[in-house]
C-alpha positions as a LaTeX table, in Angstrom:
\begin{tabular}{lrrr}
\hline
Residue & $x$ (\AA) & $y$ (\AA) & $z$ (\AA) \\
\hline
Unk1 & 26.36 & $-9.16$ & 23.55 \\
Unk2 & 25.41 & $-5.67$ & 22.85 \\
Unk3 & 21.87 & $-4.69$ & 22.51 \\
Unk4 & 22.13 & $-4.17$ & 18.28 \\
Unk5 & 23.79 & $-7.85$ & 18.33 \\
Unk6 & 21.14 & $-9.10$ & 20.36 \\
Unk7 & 18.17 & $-7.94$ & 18.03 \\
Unk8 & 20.53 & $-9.28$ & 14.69 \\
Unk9 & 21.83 & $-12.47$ & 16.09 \\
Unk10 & 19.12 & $-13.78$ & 18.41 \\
Unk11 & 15.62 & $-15.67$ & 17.31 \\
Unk12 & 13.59 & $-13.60$ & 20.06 \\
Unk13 & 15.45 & $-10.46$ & 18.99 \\
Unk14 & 14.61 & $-10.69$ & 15.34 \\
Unk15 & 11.30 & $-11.26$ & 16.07 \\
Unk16 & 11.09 & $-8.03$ & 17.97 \\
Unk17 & 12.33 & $-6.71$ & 15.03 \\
Unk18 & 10.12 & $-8.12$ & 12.71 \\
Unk19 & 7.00 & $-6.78$ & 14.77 \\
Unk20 & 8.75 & $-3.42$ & 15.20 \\
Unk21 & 8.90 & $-2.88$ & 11.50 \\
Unk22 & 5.76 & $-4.38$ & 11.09 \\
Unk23 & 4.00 & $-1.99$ & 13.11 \\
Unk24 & 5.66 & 1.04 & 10.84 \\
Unk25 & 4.61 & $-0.45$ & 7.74 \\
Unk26 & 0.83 & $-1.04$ & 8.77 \\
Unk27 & 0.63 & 2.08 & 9.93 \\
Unk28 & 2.00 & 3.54 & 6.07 \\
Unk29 & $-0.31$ & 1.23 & 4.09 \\
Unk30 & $-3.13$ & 2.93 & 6.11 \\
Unk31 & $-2.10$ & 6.31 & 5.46 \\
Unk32 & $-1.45$ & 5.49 & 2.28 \\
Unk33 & $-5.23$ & 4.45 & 1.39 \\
Unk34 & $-6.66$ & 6.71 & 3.65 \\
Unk35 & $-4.40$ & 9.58 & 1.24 \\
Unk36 & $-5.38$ & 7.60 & $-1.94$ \\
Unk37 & $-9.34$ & 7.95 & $-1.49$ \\
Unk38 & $-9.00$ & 11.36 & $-2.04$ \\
Unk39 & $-9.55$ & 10.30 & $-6.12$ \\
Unk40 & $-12.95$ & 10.25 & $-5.09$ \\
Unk41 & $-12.97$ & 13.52 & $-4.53$ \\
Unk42 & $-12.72$ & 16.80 & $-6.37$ \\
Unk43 & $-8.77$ & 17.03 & $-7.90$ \\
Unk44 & $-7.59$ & 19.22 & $-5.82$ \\
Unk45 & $-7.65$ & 17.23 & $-2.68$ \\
Unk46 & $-5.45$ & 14.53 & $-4.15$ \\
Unk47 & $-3.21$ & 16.46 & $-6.06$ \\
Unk48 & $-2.84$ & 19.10 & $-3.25$ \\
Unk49 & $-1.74$ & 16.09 & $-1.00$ \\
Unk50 & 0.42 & 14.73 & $-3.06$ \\
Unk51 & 1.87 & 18.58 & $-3.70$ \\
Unk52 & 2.02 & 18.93 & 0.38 \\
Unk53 & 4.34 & 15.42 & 0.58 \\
Unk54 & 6.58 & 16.57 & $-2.08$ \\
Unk55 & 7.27 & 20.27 & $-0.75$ \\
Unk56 & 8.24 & 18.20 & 2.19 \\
Unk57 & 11.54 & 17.93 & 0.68 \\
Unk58 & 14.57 & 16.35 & 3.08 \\
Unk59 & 11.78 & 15.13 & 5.50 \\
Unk60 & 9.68 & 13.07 & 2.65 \\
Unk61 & 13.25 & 11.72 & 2.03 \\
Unk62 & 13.50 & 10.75 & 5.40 \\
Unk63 & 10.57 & 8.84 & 5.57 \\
Unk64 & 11.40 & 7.23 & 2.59 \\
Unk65 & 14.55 & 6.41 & 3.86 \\
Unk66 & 12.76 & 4.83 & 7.17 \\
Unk67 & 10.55 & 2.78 & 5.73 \\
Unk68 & 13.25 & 1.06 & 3.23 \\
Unk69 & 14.94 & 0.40 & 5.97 \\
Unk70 & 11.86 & $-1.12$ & 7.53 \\
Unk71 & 10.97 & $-3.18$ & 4.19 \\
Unk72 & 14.52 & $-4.44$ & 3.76 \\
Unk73 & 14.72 & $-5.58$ & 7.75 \\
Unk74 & 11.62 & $-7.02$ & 7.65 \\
Unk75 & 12.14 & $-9.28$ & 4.35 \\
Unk76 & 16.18 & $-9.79$ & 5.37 \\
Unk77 & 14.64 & $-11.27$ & 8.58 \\
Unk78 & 11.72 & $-13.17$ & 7.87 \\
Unk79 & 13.97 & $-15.30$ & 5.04 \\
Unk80 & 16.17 & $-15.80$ & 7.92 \\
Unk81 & 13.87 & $-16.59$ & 10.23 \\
Unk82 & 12.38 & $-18.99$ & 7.53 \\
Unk83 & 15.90 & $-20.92$ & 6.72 \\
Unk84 & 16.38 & $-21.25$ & 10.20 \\
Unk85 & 12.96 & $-22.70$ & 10.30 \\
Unk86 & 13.48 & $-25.43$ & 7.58 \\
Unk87 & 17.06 & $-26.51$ & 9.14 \\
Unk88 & 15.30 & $-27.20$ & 12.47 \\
Unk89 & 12.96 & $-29.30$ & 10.85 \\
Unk90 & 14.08 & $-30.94$ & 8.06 \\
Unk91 & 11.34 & $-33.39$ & 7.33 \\
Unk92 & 8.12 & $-32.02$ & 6.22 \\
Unk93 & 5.46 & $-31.11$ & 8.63 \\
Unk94 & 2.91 & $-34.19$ & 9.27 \\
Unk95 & $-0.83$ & $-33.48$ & 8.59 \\
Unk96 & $-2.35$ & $-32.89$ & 12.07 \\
Unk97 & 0.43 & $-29.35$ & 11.99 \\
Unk98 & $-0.68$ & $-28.55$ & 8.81 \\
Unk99 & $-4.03$ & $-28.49$ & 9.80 \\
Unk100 & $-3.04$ & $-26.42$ & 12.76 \\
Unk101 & $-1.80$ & $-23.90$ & 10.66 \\
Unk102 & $-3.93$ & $-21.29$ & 9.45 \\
Unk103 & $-3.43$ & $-21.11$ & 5.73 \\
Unk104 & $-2.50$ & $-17.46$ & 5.98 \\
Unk105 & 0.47 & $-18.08$ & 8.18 \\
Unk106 & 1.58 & $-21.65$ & 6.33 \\
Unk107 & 1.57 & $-18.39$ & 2.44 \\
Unk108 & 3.22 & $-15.76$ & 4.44 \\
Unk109 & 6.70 & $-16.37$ & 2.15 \\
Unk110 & 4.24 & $-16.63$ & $-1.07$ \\
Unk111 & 2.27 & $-13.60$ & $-0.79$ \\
Unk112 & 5.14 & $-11.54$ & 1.08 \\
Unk113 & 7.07 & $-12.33$ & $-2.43$ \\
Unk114 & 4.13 & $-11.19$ & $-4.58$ \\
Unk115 & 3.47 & $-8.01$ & $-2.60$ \\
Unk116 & 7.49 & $-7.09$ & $-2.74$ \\
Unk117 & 7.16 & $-7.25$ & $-6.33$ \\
Unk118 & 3.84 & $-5.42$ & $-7.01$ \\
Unk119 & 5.79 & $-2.62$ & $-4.42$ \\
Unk120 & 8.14 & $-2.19$ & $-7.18$ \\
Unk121 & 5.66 & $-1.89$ & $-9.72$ \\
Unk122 & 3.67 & 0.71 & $-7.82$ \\
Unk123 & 6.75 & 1.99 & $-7.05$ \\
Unk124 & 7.80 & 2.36 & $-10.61$ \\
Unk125 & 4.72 & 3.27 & $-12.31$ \\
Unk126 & 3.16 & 6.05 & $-10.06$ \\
Unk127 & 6.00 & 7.23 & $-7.81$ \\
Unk128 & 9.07 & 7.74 & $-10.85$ \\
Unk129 & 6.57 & 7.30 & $-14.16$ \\
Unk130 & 8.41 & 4.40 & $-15.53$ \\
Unk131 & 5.95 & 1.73 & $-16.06$ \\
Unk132 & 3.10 & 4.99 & $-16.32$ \\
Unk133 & 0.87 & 3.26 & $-19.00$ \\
Unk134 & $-1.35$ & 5.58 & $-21.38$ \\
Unk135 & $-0.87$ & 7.75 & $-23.31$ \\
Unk136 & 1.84 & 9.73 & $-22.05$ \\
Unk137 & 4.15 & 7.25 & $-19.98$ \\
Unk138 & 4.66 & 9.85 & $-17.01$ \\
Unk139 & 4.92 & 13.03 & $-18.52$ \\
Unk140 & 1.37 & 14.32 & $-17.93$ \\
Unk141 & 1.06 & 18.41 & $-17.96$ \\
Unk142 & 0.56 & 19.76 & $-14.93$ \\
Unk143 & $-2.66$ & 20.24 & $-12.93$ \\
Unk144 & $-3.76$ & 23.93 & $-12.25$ \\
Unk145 & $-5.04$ & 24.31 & $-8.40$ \\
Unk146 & $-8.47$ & 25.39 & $-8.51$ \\
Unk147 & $-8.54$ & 26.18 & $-4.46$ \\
Unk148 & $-6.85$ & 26.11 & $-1.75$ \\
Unk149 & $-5.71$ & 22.98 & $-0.41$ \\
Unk150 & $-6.09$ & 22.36 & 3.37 \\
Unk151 & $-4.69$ & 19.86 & 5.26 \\
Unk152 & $-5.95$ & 19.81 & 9.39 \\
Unk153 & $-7.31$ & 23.60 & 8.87 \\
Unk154 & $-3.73$ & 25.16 & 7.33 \\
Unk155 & $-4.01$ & 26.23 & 3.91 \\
Unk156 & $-1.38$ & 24.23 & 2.60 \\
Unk157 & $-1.56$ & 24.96 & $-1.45$ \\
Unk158 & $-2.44$ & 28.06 & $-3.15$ \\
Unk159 & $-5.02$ & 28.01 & $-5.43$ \\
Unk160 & $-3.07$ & 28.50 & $-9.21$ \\
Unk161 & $-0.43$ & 27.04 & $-8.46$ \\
Unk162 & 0.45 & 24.40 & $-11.13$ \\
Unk163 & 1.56 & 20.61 & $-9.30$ \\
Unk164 & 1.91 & 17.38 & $-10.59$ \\
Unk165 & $-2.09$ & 15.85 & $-11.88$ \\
Unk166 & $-1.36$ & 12.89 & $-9.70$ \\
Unk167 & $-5.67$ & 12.36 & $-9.83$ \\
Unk168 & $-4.91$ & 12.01 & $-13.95$ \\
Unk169 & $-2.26$ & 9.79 & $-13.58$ \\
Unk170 & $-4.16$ & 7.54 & $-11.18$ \\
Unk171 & $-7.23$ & 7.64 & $-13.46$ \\
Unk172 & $-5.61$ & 6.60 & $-16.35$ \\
Unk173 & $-3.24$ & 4.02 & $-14.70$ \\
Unk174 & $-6.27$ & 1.93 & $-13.40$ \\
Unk175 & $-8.14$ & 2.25 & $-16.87$ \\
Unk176 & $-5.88$ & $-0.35$ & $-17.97$ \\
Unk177 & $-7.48$ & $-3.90$ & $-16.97$ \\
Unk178 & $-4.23$ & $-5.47$ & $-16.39$ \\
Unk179 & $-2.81$ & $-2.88$ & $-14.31$ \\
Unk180 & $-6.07$ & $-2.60$ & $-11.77$ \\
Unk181 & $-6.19$ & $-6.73$ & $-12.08$ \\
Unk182 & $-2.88$ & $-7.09$ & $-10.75$ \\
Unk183 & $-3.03$ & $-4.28$ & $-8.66$ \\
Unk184 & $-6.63$ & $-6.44$ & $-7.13$ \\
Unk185 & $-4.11$ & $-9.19$ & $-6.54$ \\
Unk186 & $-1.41$ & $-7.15$ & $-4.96$ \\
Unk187 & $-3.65$ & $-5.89$ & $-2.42$ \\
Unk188 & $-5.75$ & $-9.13$ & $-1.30$ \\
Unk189 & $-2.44$ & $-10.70$ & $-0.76$ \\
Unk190 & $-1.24$ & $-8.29$ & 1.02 \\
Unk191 & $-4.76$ & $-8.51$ & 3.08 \\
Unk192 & $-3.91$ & $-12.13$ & 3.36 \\
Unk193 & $-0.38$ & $-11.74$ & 4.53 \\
Unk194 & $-1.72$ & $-8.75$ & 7.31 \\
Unk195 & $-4.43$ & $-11.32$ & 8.25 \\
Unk196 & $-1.34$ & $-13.78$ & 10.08 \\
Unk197 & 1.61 & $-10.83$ & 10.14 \\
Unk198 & $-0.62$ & $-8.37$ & 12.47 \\
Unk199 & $-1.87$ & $-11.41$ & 14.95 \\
Unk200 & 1.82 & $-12.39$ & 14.75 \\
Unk201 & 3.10 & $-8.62$ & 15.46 \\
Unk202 & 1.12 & $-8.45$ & 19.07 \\
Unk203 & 2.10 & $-11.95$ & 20.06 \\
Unk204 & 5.82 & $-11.31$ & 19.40 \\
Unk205 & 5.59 & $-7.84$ & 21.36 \\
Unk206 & 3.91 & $-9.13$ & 24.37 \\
Unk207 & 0.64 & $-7.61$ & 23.80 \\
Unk208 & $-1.81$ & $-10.71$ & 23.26 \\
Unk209 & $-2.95$ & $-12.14$ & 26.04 \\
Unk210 & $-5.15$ & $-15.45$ & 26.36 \\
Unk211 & $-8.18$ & $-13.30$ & 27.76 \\
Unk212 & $-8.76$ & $-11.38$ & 24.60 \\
Unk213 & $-6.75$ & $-13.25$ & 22.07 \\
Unk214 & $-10.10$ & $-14.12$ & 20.31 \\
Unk215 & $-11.06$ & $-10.45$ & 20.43 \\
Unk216 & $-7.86$ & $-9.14$ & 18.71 \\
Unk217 & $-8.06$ & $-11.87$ & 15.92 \\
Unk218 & $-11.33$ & $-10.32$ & 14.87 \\
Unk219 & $-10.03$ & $-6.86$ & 15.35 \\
Unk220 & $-7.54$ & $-8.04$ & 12.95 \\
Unk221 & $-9.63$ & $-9.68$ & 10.52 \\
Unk222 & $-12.11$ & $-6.45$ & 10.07 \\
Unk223 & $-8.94$ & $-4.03$ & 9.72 \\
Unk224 & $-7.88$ & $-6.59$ & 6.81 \\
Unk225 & $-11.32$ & $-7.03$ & 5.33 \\
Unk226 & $-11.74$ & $-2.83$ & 5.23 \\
Unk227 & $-8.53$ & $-2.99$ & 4.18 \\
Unk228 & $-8.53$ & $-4.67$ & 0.89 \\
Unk229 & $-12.23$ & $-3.44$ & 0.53 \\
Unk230 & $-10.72$ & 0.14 & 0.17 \\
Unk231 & $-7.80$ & $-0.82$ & $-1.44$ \\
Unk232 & $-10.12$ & $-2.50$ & $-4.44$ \\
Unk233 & $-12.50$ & 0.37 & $-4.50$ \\
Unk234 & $-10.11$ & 2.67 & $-6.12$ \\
Unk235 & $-9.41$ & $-0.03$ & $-9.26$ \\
Unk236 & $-12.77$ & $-1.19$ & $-9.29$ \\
Unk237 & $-15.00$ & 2.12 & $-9.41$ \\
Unk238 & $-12.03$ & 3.12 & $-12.19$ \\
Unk239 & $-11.99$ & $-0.27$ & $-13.97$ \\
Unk240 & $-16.15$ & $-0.35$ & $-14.16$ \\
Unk241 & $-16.63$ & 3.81 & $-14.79$ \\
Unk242 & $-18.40$ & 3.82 & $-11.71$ \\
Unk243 & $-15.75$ & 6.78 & $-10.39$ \\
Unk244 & $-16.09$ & 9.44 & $-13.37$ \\
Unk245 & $-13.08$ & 11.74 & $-14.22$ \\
Unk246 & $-13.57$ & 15.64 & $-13.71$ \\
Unk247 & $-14.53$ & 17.41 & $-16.82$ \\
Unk248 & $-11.58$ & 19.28 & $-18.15$ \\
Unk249 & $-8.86$ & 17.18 & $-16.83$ \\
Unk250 & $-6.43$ & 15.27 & $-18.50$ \\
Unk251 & $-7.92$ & 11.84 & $-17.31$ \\
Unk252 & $-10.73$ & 13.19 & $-18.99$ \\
Unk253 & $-9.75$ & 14.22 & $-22.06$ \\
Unk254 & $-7.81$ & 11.02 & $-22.42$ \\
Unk255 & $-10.19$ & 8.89 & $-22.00$ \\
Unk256 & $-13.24$ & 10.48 & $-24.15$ \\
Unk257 & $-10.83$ & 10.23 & $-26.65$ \\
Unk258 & $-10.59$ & 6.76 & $-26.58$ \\
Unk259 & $-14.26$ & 6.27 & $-27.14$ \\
Unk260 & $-17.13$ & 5.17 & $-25.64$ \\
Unk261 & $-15.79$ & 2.44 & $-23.30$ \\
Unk262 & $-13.83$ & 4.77 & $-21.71$ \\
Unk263 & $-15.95$ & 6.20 & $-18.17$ \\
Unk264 & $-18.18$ & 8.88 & $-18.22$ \\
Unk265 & $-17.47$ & 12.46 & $-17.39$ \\
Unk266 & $-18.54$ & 14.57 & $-14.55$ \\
Unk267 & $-18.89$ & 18.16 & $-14.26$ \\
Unk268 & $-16.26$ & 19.93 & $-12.00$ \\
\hline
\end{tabular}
């Protein structure tokens, strides 16, 4: 058996497999709230980033294209690795293995399932504009550069340069209640899913030991409490106006339009 069957066709190798991909997709969810704070900043930073990954052209693409591949190995697996589960034991679990079970690890099918669909919503409302709600369903004017963007020292983005207003469309996504609700879900389930998947990932690589497996549980735990604590302060501070939209932006002329529920403004 070559090594490519071995990963595909054997238990140990798809678990390999499932840890491997795990470990890519961590590692983007963190970027990708560490990038997504920036709306708490002034709207360049954002919208600069968001320029910088797009200018990226054929290597964005790339990445893209490595971490489908990652998603769909890691779902095609685990409902494998699930079906072969049940056929091995047909009769339910008794009570003293359910007890065993941590409850994260007994809803890692449930809340994988909810976070694969709120990835296509995400997907669909901020990354193509389809599901954009507001006022103008994706096709917000662009966003003028103020400065220049820097990104590690480099200047990056010129300062005039028109990009997409990625820091509007974020603003007036989560204004919506049932957008930043379900968005609140998304993410504590996908906190909740990390919580057993992470433990899992260094156990199936060979990297827990018994000497500081207590350690790395809590390691784990704090990385999925900060986590889903950043993850909700982006909806929240939008949701409750405590994060106020620039003066002069579109967020901001959107939403003192809609009256006074709508947050306050802030002065560039």
């Amino acid at each position: 058996m070559n090594l490519v069957g071995y990963f595909f066709r054997s238990s140990l190798g798809r678990k390999y497999l499932m840890a491997i991909t795990g470990v890519v997709l961590i590692g983007f969810v963190t970027g990708h709230l560490v990038g997504n704070l920036q709306i708490f900043a002034a709207p360049d930073h954002i919208n600069g980033y968001a320029h910088f990954l797009q200018s990226l052209g054929p290597g964005l693409w790339a990445v893209r294209a490595v971490l489908l591949t990652c998603v769909i190995l890691h779902v095609t697996i685990a409902v494998q690795l699930t079906l072969e589960d049940h056929r091995a034991r047909p009769e339910k679990y008794g009570i003293r293995h359910t007890i065993q079970a941590t409850l994260a690890s007994r809803t890692m099918r449930w809340t994988g399932a909810v976070v694969a669909a709120f990835v296509l919503y995400h997907l669909a409302q901020f990354t193509v504009g389809w599901a954009q709600a507001g006022e103008f369903k994706g096709q917000l004017p662009p966003y003028t550069m103020a400065a220049d963007f820097h990104l590690f020292g480099f200047p990056v983005v010129a300062a005039g340069r028109p990009v997409a207003d990625v820091y509007s469309m974020v603003f007036l996504g989560f204004s919506h209640p049932v957008v930043s609700l379900f968005y609140i879900l998304a993410v504590g389930l996908l906190s909740f899913h990390l919580a057993h998947g992470a433990d899992s990932m260094f156990q199936s690589l060979g990297w827990r030991s018994e000497q500081w497996a207590g350690a790395l549980r809590k390691v784990v735990a704090l990385y999925c409490v900060l986590y889903f604590l950043g993850s909700l302060a982006i909806p929240g501070a939008i949701l409750t106006g405590l994060a106020k939209p620039v003066a002069g932006t579109t967020a901001a002329r959107v939403l003192e339009a809609r009256g006074p529920t709508a947050p306050q403004l802030v002065s560039r």
